[in-house]
Rosetta silent file (secondary structure, phi, psi, omega in degrees, C-alpha in Angstrom):
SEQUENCE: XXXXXXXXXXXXXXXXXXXXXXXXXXXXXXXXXXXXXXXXXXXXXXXXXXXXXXXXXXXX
SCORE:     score description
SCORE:     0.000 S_00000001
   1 L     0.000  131.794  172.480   41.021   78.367  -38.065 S_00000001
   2 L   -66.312  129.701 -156.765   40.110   77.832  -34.314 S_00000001
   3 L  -127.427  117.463  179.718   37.937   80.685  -33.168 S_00000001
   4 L   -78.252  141.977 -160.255   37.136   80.293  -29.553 S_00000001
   5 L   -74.701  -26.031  157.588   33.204   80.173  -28.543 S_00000001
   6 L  -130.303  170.669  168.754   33.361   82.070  -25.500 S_00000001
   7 L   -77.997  140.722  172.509   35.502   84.706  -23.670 S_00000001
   8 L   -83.129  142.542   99.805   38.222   83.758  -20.689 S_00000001
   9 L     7.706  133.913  163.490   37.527   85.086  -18.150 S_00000001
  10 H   -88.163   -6.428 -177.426   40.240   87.211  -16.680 S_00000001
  11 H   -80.284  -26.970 -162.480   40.443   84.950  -13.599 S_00000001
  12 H   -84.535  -38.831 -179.835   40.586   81.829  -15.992 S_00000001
  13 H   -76.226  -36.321 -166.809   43.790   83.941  -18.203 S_00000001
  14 H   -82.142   11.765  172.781   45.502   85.148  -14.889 S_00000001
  15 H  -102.777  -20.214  165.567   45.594   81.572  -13.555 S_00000001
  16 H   -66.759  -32.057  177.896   47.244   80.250  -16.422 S_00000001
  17 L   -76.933  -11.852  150.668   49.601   82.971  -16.432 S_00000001
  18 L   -28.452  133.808 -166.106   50.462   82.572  -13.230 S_00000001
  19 H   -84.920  -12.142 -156.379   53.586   81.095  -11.598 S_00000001
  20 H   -62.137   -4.425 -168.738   51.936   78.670   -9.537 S_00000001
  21 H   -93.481  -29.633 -179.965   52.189   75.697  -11.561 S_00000001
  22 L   -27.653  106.924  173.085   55.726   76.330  -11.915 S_00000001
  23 L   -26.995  140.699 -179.910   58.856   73.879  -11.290 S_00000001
  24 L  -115.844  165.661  154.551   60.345   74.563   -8.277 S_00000001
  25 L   -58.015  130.663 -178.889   63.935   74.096   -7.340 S_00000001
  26 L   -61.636  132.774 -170.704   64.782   70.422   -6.004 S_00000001
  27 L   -69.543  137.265 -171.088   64.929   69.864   -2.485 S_00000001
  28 L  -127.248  114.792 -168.659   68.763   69.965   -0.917 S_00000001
  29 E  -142.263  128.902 -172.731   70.249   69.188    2.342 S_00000001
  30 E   -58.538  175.314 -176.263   73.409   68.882    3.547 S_00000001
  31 L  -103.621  138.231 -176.697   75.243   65.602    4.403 S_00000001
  32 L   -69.655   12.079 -178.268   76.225   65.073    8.325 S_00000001
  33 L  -139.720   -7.315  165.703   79.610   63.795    7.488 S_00000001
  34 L  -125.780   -2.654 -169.757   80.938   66.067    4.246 S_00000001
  35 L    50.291   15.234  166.547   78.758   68.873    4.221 S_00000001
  36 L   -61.181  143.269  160.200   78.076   68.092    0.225 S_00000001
  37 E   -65.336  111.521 -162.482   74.846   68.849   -1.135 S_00000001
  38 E  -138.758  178.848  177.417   72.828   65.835   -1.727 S_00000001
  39 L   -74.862  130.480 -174.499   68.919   64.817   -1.942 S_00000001
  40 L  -102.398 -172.803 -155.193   67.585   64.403    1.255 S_00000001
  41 L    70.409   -8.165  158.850   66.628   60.901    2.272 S_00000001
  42 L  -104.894  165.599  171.158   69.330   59.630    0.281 S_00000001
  43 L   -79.413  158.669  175.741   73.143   58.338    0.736 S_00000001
  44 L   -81.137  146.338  155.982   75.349   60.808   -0.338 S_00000001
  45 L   -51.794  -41.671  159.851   77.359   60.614   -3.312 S_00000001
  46 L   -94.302   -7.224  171.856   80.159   61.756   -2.469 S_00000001
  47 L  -104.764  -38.166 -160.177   81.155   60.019    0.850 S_00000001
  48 L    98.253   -1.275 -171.858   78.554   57.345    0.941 S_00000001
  49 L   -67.868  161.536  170.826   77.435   58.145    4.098 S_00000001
  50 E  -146.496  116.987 -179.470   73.286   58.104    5.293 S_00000001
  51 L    63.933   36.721 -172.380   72.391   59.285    8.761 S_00000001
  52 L    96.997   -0.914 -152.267   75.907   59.285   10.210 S_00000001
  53 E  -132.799  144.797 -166.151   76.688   56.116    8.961 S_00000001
  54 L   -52.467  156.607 -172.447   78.807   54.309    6.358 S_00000001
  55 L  -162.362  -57.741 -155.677   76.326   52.780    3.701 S_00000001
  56 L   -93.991  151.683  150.792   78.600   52.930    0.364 S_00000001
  57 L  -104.222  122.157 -169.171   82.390   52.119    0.927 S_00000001
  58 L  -119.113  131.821 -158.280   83.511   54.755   -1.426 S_00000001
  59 L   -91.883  111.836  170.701   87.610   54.622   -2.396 S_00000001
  60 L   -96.378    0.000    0.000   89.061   58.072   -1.776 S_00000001
């Protein structure tokens, strides 16, 4: 059985325990021509647009 050789630390248990490491929610910004949520930096999905501008022709 694994018996550990020294004691954590409490600074060394509260940093694991900690949130800081944590996933965060993915960044989201709306689109300037549907107001959908999308990934910013990307075309949107649902219109196709990127920066104001037509990219995708997407059939509605």
């Amino acid at each position: 059985m694994a018996v550990p050789k020294r004691k954590v630390s409490k600074a060394r248990r509260d940093k694991r325990r900690s949130a800081v490491w944590k996933l965060e929610a993915p960044a989201l910004s709306r689109c300037s021509n549907c107001g959908a949520l999308t990934s910013p930096h990307k075309v949107c999905s649902n219109c196709g647009f990127y920066k104001g501008k037509e990219v995708i022709h997407k059939e509605a």
